[in-house]
N, C-alpha and C positions, 0 to 999 in steps of 0.2 A: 638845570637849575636856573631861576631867575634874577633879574637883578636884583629883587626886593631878597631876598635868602642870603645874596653876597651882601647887602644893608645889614643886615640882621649878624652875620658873622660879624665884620669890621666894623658895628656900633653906629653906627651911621649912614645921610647918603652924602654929607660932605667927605665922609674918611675917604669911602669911595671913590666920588671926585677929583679928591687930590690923588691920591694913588692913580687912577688912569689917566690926568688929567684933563678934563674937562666940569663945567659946571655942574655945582650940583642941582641947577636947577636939569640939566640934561640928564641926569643919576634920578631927579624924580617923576620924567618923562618916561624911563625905561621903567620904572615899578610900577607908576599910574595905570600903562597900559599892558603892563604883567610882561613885558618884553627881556629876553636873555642878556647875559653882555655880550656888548656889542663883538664879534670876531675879533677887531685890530687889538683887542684891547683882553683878549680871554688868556695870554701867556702869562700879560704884567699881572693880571690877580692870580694867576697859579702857580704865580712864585712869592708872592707877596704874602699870599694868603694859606698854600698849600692844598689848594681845593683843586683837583685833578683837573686840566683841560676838557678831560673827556667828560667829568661833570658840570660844566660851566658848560656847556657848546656839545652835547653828544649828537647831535644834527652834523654838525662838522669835523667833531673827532670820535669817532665812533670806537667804542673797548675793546669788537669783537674784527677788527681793519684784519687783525696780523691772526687771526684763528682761521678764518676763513682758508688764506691760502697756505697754511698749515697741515691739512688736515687733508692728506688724501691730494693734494695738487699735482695736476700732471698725468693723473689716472684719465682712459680715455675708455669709456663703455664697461666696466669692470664692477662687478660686486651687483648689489638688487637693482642699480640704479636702473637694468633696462636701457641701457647705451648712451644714456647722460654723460654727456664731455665736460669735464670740469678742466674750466681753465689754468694752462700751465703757468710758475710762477719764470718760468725759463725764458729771457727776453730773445727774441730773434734776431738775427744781426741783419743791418739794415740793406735795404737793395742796393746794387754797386749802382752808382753815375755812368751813365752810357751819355755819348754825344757831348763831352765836355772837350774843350782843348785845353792844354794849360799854356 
């Protein structure tokens, strides 16, 4: 979603503006050149506004993060895939410290 769309929900690009605070000459910087909101600033409209992170920003917050390793994770060579390792969601515990004194 662009900034100029979040303009268009909140009626303006001063609402805008204020709401993220910074000028609206910089709210009509981001529409000019069809540019997203800005990341630092994609939470405060998607509480303000209600308009999902993942639609303001789906370059950064992607819908389908948490289906991925949902779906079969952890399986290693198994089903048509033909020996496709799909990564486990299971973190490994970290290599032990050799060579430290305390």
């Amino acid at each position: 979603m662009l900034a100029r769309d979040v303009v268009k929900h909140l009626g303006s690009q001063a609402a805008l503006a204020e709401l993220v605070g910074v000028t609206q000459q910089s709210v009509s910087g981001w529409c000019v050149k069809g540019q997203p909101i800005p990341v630092k600033h994609a939470r405060t409209v998607e509480a303000a506004t209600g308009i999902p992170k993942e639609d303001l920003r789906p370059d950064i917050y992607p819908r389908d993060a948490g289906a991925v390793t949902a779906s079969g994770a952890g399986v290693v060579g198994s089903g048509a895939g033909g020996g496709v390792s799909t990564p486990s969601t299971r973190a490994e515990p970290p290599e032990p410290l050799s060579g430290l004194t305390a």
